[in-house]
TIPA-88267 format. One line per field, with one value per residue (C-alpha): residue in one letter; residue number from 1; z, y, x. Coordinates in Angstrom, 1 decimal. Each point is the difference from the previous one (the first is absolute). Layout:
residues N
code (a;...)
pos (NUM;...)
zz (Z;...)
yy (Y;...)
xx (X;...)
END
This chain:
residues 571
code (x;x;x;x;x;x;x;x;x;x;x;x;x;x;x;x;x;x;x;x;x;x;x;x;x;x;x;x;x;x;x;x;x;x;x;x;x;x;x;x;x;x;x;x;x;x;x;x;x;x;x;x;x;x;x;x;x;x;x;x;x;x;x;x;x;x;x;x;x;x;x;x;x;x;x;x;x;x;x;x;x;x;x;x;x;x;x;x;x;x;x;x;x;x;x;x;x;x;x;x;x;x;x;x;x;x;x;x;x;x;x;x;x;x;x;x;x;x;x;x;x;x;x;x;x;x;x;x;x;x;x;x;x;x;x;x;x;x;x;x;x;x;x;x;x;x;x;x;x;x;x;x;x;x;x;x;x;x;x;x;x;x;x;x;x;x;x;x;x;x;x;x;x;x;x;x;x;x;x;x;x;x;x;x;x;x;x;x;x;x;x;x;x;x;x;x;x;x;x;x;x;x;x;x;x;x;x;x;x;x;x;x;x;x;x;x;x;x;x;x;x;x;x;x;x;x;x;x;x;x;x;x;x;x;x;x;x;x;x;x;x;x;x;x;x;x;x;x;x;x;x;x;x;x;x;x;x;x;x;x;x;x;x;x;x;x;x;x;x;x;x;x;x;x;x;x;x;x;x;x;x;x;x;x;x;x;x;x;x;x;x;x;x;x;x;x;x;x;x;x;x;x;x;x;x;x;x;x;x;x;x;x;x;x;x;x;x;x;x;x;x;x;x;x;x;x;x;x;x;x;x;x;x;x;x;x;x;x;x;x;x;x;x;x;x;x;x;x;x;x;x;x;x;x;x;x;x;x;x;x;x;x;x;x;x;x;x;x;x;x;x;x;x;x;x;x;x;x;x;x;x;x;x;x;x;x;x;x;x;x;x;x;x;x;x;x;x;x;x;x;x;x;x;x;x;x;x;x;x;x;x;x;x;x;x;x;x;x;x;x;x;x;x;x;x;x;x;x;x;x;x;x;x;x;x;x;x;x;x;x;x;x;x;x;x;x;x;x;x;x;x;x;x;x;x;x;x;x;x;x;x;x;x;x;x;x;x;x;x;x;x;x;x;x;x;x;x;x;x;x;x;x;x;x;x;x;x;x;x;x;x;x;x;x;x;x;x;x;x;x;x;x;x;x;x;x;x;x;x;x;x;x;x;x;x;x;x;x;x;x;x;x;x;x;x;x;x;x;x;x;x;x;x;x;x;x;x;x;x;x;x;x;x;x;x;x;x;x;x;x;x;x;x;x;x;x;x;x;x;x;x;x;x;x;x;x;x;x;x;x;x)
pos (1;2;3;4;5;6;7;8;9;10;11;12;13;14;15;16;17;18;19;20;21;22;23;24;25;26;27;28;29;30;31;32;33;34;35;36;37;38;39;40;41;42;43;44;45;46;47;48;49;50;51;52;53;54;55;56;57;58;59;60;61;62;63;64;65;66;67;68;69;70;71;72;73;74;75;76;77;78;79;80;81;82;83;84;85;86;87;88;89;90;91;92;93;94;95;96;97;98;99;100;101;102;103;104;105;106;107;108;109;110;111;112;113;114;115;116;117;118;119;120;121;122;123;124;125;126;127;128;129;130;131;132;133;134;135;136;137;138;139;140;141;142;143;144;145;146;147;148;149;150;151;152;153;154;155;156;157;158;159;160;161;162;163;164;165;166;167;168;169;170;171;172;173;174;175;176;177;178;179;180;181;182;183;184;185;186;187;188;189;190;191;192;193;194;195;196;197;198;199;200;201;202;203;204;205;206;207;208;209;210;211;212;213;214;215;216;217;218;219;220;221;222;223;224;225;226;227;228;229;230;231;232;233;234;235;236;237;238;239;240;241;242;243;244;245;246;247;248;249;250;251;252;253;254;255;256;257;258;259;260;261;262;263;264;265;266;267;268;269;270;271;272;273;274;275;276;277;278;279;280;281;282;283;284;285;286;287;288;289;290;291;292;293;294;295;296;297;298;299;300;301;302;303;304;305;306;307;308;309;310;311;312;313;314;315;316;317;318;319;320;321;322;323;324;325;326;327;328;329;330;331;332;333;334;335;336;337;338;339;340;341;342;343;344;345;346;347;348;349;350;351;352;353;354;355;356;357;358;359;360;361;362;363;364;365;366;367;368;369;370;371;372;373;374;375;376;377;378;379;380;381;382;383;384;385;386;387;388;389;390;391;392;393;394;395;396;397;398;399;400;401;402;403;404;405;406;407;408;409;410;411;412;413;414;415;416;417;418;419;420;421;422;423;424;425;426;427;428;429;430;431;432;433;434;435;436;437;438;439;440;441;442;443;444;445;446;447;448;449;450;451;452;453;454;455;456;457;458;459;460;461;462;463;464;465;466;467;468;469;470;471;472;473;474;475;476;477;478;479;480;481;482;483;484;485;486;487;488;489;490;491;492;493;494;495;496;497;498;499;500;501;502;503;504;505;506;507;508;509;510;511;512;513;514;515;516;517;518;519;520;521;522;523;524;525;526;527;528;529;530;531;532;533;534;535;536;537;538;539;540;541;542;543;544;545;546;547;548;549;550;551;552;553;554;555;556;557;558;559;560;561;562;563;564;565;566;567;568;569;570;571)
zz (0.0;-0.9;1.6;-1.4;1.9;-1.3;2.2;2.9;3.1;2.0;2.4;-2.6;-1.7;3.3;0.6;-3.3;0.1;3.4;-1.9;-2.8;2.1;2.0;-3.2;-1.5;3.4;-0.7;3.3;0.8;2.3;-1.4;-1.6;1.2;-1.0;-2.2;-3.0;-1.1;-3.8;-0.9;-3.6;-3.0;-3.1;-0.9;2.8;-1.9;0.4;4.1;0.8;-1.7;1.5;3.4;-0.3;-1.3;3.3;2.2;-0.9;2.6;2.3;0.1;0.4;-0.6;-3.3;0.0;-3.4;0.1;-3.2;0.1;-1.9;1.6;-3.2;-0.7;-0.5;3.1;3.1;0.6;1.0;-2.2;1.5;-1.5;2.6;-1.0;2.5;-0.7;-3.3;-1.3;2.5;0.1;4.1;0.9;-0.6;-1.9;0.5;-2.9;0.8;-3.1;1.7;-1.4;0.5;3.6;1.2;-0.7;3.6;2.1;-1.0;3.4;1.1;-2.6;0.2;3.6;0.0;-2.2;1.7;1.8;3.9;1.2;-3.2;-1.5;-2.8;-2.8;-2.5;-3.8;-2.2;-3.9;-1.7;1.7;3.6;2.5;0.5;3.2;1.0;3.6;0.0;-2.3;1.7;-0.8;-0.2;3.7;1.3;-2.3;1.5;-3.6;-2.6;-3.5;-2.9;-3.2;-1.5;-3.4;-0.7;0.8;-2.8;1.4;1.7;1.1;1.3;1.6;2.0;1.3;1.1;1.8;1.9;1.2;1.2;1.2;3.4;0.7;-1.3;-3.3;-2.8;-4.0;-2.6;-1.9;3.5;-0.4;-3.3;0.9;2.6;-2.1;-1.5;3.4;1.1;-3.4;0.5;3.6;-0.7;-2.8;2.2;2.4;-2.3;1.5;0.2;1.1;0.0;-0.5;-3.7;-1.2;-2.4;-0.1;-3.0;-0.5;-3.9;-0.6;-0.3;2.8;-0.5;1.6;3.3;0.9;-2.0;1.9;3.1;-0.9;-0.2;3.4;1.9;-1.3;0.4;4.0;0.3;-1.8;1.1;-4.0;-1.7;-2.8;-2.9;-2.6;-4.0;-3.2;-0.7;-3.4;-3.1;-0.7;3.3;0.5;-0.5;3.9;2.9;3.4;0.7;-3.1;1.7;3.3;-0.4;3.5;-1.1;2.7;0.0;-1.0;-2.8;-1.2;1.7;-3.1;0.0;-3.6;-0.6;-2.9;-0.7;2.1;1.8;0.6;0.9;-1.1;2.7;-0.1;2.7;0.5;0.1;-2.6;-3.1;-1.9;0.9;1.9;-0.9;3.3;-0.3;1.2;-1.6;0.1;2.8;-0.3;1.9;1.1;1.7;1.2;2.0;1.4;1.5;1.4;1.8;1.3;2.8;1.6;2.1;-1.3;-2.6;1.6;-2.7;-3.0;2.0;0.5;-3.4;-0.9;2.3;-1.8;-3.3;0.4;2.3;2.8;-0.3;2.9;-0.8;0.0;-2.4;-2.6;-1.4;-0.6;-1.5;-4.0;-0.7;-1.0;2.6;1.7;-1.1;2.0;-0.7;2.6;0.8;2.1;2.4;1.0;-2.3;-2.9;0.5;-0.2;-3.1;-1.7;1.6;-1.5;-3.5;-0.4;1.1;-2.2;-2.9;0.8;0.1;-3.5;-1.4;2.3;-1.7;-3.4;0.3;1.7;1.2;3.5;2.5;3.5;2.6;3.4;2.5;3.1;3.0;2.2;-1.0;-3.4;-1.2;1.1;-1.8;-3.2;0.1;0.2;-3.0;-1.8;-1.3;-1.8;-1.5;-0.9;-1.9;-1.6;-1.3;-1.4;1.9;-0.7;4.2;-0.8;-0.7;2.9;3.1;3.5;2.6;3.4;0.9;3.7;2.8;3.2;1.7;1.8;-0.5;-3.5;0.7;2.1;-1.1;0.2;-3.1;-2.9;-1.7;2.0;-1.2;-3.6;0.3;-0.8;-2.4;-2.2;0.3;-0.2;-3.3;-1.6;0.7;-1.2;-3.6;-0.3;2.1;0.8;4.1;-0.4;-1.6;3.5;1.9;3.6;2.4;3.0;3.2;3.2;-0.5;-3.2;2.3;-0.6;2.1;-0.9;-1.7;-1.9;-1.3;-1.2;-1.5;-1.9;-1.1;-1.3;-1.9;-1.5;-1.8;-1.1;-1.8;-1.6;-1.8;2.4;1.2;-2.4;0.0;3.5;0.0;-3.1;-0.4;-2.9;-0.7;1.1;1.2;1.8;-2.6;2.4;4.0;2.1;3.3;3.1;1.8;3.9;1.9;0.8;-3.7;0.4;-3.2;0.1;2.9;-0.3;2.6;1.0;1.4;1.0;-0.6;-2.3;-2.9;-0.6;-0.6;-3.9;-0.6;0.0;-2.2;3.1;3.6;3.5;1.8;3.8;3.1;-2.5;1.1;-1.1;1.1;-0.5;0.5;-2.0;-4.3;-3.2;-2.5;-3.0;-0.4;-1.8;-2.7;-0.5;0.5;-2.8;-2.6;-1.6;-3.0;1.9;3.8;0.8;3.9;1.4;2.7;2.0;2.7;1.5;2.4;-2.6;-1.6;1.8;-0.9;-4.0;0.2;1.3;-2.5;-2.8;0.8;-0.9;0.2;3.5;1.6;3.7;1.1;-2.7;-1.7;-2.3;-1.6;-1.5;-2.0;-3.8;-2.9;-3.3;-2.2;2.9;3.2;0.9;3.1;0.0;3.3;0.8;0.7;3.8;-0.4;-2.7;2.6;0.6;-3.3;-0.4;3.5)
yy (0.0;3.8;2.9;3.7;2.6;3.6;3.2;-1.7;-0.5;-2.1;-0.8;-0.6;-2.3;-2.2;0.3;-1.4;-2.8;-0.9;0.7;-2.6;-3.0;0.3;-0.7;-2.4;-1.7;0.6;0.5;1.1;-3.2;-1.8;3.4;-0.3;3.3;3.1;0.8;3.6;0.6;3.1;0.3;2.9;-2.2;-2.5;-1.5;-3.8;-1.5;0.2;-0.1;-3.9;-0.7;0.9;-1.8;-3.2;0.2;0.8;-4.1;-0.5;3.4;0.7;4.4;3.0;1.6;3.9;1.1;3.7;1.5;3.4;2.9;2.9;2.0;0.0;3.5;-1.2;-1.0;-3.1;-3.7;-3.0;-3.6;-3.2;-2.7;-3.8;-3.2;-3.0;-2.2;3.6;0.1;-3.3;-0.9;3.2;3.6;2.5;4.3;1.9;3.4;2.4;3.2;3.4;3.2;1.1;-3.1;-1.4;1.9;-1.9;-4.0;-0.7;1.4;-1.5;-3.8;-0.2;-0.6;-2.8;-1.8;-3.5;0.5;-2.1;-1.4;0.5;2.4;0.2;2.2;-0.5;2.3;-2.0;2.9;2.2;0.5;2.8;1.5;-2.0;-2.4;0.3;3.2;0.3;1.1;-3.7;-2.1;1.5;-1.6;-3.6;-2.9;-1.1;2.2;-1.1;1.6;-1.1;2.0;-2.0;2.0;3.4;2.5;-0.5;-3.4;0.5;3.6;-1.4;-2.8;2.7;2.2;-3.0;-1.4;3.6;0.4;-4.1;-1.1;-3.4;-0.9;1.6;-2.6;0.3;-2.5;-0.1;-2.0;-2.1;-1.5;-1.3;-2.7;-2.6;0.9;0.6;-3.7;-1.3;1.5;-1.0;-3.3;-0.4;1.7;-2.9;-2.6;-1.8;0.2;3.6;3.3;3.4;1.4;1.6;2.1;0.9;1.2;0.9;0.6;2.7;3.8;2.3;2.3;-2.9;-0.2;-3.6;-0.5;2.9;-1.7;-3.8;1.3;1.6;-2.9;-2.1;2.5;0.2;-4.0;-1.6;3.1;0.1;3.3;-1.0;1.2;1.1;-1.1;0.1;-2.9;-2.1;1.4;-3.2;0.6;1.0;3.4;0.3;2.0;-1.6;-2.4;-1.7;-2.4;-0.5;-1.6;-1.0;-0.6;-2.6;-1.9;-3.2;1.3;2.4;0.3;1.5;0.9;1.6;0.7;-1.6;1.4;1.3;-3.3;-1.5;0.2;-2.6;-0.9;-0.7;-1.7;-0.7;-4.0;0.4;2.2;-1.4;2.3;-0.3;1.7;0.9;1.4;3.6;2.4;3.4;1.8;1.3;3.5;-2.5;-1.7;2.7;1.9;-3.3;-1.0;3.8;-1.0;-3.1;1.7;3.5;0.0;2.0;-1.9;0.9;-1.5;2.3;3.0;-1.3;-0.9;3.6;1.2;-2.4;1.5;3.6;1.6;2.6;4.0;1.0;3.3;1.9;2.6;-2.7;1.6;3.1;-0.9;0.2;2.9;3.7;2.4;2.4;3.7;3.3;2.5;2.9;3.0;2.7;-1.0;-2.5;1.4;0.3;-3.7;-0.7;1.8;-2.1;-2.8;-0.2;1.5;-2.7;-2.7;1.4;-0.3;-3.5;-1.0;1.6;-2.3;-2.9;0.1;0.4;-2.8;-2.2;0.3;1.0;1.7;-0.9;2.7;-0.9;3.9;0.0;2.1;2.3;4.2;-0.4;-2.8;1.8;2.9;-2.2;-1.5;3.7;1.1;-2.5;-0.2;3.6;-2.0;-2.9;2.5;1.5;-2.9;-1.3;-3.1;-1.8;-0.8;-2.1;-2.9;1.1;-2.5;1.4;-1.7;0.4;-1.4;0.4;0.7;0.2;-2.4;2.5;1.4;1.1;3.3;0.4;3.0;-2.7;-2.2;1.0;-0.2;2.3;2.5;0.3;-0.7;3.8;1.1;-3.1;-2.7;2.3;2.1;-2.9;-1.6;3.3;-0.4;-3.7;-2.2;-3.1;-0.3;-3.8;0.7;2.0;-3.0;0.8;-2.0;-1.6;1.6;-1.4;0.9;-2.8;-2.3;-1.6;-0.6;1.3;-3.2;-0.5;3.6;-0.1;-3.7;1.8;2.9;-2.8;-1.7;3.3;0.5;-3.6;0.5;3.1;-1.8;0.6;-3.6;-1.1;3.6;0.0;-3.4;0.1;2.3;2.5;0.5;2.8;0.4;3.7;2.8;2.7;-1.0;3.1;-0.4;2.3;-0.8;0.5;1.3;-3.5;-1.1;-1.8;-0.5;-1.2;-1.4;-2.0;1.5;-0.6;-3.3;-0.7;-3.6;0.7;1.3;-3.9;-1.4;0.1;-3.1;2.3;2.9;2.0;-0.7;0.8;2.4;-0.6;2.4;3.0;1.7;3.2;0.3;-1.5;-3.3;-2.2;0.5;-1.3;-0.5;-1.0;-2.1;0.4;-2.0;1.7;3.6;-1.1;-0.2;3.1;1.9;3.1;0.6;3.4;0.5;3.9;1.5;3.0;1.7;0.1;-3.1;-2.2;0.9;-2.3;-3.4;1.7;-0.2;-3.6;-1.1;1.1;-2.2;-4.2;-1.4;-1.6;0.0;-1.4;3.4;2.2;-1.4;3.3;-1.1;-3.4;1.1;0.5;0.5;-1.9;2.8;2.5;1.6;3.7;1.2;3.3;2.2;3.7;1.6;-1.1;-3.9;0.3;1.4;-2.8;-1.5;1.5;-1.2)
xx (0.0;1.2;-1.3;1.5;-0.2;0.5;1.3;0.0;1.9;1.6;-2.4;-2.4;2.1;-0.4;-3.7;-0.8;2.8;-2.3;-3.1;1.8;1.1;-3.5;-1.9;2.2;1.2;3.7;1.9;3.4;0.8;3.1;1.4;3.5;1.5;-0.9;2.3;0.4;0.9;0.8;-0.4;1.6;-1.1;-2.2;-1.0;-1.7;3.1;0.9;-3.7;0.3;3.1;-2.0;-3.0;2.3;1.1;-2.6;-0.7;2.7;-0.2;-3.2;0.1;-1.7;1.7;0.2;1.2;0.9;-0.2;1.1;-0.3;1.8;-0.1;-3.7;-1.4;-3.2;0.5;-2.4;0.3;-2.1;0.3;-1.0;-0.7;0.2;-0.7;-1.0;0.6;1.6;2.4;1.7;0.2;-0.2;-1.5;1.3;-0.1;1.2;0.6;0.2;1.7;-0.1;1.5;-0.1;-1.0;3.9;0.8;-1.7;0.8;0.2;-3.1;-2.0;1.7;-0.5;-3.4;0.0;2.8;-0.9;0.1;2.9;1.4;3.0;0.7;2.2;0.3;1.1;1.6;-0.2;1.4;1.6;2.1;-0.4;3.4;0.3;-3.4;0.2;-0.3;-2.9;-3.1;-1.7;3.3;0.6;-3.6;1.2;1.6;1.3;0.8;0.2;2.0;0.9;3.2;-0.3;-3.2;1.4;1.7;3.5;0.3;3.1;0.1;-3.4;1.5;3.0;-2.8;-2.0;3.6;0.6;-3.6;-0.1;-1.6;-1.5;-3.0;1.0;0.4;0.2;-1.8;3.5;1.5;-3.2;1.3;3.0;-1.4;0.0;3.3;2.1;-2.0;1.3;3.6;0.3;-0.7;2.0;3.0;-0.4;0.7;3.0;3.1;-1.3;3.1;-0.3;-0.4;3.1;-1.8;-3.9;-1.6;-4.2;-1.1;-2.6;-0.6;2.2;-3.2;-2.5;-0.6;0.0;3.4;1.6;-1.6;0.4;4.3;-0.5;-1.5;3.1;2.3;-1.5;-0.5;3.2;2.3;1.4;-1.2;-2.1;0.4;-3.2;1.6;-2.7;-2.3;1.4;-0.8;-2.6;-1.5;-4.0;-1.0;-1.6;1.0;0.8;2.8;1.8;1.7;2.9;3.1;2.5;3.2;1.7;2.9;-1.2;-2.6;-2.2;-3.9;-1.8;-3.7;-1.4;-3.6;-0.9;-3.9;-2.2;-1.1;3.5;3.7;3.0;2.0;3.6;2.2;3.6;-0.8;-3.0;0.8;-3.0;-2.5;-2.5;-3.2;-2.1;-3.5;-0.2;-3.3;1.2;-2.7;-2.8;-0.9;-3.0;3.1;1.8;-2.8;-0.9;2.9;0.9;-3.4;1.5;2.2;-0.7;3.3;3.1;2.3;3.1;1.7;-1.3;1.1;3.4;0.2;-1.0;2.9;2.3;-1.1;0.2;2.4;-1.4;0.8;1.6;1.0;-2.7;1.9;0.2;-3.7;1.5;3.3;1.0;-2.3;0.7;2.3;-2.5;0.4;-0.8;-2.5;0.8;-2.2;-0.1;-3.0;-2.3;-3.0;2.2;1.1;-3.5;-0.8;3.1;-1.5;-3.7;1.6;2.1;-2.5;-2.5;2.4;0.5;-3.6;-0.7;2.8;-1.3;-3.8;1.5;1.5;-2.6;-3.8;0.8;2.4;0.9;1.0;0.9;-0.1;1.2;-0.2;1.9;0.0;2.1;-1.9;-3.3;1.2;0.6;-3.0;-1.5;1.7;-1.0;-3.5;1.3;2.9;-1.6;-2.6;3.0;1.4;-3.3;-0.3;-3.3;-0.6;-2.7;2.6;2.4;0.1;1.0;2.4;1.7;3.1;-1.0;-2.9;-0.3;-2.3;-2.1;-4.1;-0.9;0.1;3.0;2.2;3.0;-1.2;1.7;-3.0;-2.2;3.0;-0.6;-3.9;-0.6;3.1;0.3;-3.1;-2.8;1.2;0.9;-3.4;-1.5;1.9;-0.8;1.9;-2.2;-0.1;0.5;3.9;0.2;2.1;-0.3;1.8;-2.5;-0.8;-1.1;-3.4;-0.2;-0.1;3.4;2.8;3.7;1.1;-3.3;0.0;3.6;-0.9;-3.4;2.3;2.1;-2.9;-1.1;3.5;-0.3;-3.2;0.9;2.9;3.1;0.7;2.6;1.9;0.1;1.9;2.1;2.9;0.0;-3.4;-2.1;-4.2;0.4;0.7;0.8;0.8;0.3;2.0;0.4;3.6;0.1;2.5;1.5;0.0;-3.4;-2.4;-3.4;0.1;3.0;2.5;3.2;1.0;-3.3;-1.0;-3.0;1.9;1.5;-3.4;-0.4;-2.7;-2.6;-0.8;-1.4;1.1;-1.1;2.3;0.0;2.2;0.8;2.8;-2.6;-3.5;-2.4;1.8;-2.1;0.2;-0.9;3.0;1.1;3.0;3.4;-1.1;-2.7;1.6;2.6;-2.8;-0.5;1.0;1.0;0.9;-0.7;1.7;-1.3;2.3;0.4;1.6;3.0;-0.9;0.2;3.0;2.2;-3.0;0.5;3.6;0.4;-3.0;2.6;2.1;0.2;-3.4;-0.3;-3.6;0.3;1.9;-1.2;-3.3;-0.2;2.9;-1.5;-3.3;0.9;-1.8;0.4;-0.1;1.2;0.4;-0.1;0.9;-2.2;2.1;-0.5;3.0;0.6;-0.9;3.1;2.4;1.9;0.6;3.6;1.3)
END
């Protein structure tokens, strides 16, 4: 049975999915978990490879298909149960506009009480699924890099952000290969391999993954060489070879249902049935086991190395240069100029522009100069998207939020001359009802949605066209400051900022990675106070002592100084 539903809501949904199994005497005894699919495409495809498996976990499917860009703000479900819905029930939630905000609100009503919850990404990854407003509430979170536009640069992204429970569908096809391999390996007399070699693609997931689970388990790095010129054209795993001592272990795939085996007592070949998987497969078997795999995330480790250095995001771009003026207000006016230049060149080049403001009196300044220079320059606001780099965690209207700040120079004019109020990205406040971590896990979200994931997480590719940053006193950015232990957490896009060194102690920020993502950094100083935080800034990047000194643009970076912040720069 299907039931659609049309501008609805949440609760709603759940009165008639009540009304539903009353009438046709479906119940929700037996559902063992509920399985959160968060759809971009066609969503026929996952929504089979779900009910296929409901046959063995029995769960409550919500698909969420989302729509972010939709010109309305609405939400349409369609609810299935019985015969329609394998063993289960299925939700699918067709988000739009506004509505993309508020995930969590809207999928908590619909979860089972007291059941496990995972949630599925078939097509894309969040920048890191822990910290994503519905992987946070998930026991189990499912990605599959093979489906994303850069696999590889996708699985980097998912071992920086990695925390148990996370898990990828590329891991989940190489179980029956590592069982095949390992039991090959054991055949006797049993040694170490002298050389390990995996055949496939270095841009597929599970062959870059396959090499790092043998490099990890036989302690030989192994070593990714082209499939033969006669093999298949498929992607995966070609084939594994352990060279020992006494032979050669050598496991080719064939065709898509079987692999030759070769051992160093049976060189004939032996041909040992093994179906490539189905995503059927896949999704069933994540289901099997909701405690961490330990083991993917150490193979993950084993893949791709940490970043320690922090400055490493803003290395191998161009030298900043100085623009010096005489005061703070004309600093301002060079400011907004230049940033409306930059936005013009920014929407001629693609369909929208991303500005990240910031607070303090040179950045409020900038932001009041700039509806006239945006207006100058021509720049179409309607298709301009607004950022912050930081907030304060403190009542909406508190004169401390940077936001509050620029309210009346910068949000309301550009409102006025056609700036939509949903590309306004405010981060949360108490009063949304989040806590600290949640808010700076939503803020997250929302850059993921609007296209920043992979940016953030890749090196040399940009989402922010313009990031404007206020430097303190002490050198602090954002609210990353110095040799405080919050700056070193880069898994997430946004992070929660606990003890500030300066008032109000708890803060909203965005990460080094994410900082290190735009076209052009725009830093605004003044005063003579400062002088001495712009000097050591100019020196080699190194952000625990002097965080100003490790944000760079890819294009570039303009130190904007009135006379007295420049001071020191000659000592």
């Amino acid at each position: 049975m299907i039931t659609t539903l049309t501008d609805t809501t949440a609760s709603a949904i759940d009165k008639t999915m009540i009304e539903m199994r009353e009438t046709f005497g479906a119940n929700t005894i037996g559902r063992v978990l509920t399985l959160i699919i968060i759809a971009t495409g066609d969503i026929e495809e996952p929504l089979g490879a779900a009910i296929s498996a409901s046959h063995e976990h029995p769960a409550r499917v919500l698909v969420v298909h989302a729509d972010p860009d939709a010109e309305t703000s609405g939400l349409d479900a369609e609810i299935r149960v019985g015969r329609d819905a394998g063993a289960g029930e299925i939700v699918i939630l067709r988000a739009r506009g506004d509505i993309m905000a508020s995930l969590d609100t809207l999928v908590m009503a619909l979860l089972l009480p007291d059941a496990p919850i995972v949630t599925w990404w078939p097509e894309s990854a969040p920048s890191s699924p822990v910290h994503d407003v519905l992987g946070s509430m998930s026991q189990r979170r499912i990605t599959d890099s093979a489906a994303c536009s850069g696999p590889i640069a996708t699985l980097k992204r998912l071992r920086r952000g990695y925390s148990h429970g996370d898990s990828d569908l590329a891991w989940s096809r190489l179980t029956r290969w590592r069982g095949l391999v390992a039991s090959a390996y054991e055949v006797p007399p049993v040694s170490v391999p002298t050389k390990v070699e995996v055949a496939g693609s270095e841009e597929n997931p599970s062959v870059v993954l396959m090499a790092a689970w043998l490099s990890r388990s036989l302690g030989v790095d192994a070593q990714i060489v082209d499939p033969s010129d006669d093999a298949p054209d498929y992607a995966g795993v070609h084939g594994v070879r352990l060279t020992r001592e006494d032979g050669t272990i050598d496991l080719t795939r064939l065709s898509d249902e079987a692999i030759v085996l070769t051992l160093p007592t049976d060189d004939s070949g032996q041909h040992v049935t093994m179906p490539r998987r189905t995503l059927n497969e896949l999704l069933a078997e994540e289901l099997r086991r909701l405690d961490p795999d330990e083991v993917y995330g150490e193979v993950l480790a084993t893949a791709f190395s940490g970043i320690d250095d922090m400055g490493t995001y803003a290395s191998g771009k161009p030298a900043p240069t100085d623009s010096i003026s005489a005061d703070a207000e004309a600093v301002a006016a060079d400011a907004a100029e230049a940033t409306a230049a930059q936005l013009a060149t920014a929407l001629e080049a693609r369909s929208s522009a991303h500005l990240v403001v910031t607070g303090g009196t040179v950045g409020t300044a900038t932001a009041k100069a700039l509806p006239a220079a945006l207006s100058a320059a021509g720049v179409d606001v309607s298709r301009l998207h607004i950022w912050w780099g930081d907030e304060r965690f403190v009542d909406p209207d508190s004169s401390d939020r940077n936001e509050v700040g620029v309210r009346d120079p910068l949000l309301e004019p550009l409102q006025e001359a056609g700036l939509p109020a949903r590309n306004i990205h405010v981060m949360p406040s108490p009063a949304d009802g989040m806590s600290l971590d949640d808010a700076a896990a939503w803020y997250g979200q929302q850059l993921d949605l609007s296209g920043g994931d992979e940016p953030f997480r890749t090196r040399g590719r940009a989402f922010f066209d313009v990031l404007l940053l206020g430097v303190g006193p002490d050198g602090h950015i954002a609210s990353l400051f110095p040799e405080h232990p919050d700056q070193r957490s880069v898994s997430a896009s946004a992070i929660a900022v606990t003890n500030s060194p300066k008032p109000p102690p708890e803060r909203i920020s965005l990460t080094w990675p994410v900082l290190n993502s735009a076209r052009h950094v725009a830093l605004l100083v003044a005063g003579e106070e400062k002088a001495e935080a712009v000097a050591a800034a100019h020196g080699e990047i190194n952000p625990w002592p002097v965080p100003a000194s490790a944000v760079r643009g890819l294009e570039s970076t303009t130190w904007f100084l009135d006379t007295a912040a420049a001071s020191r720069l000659d000592d």
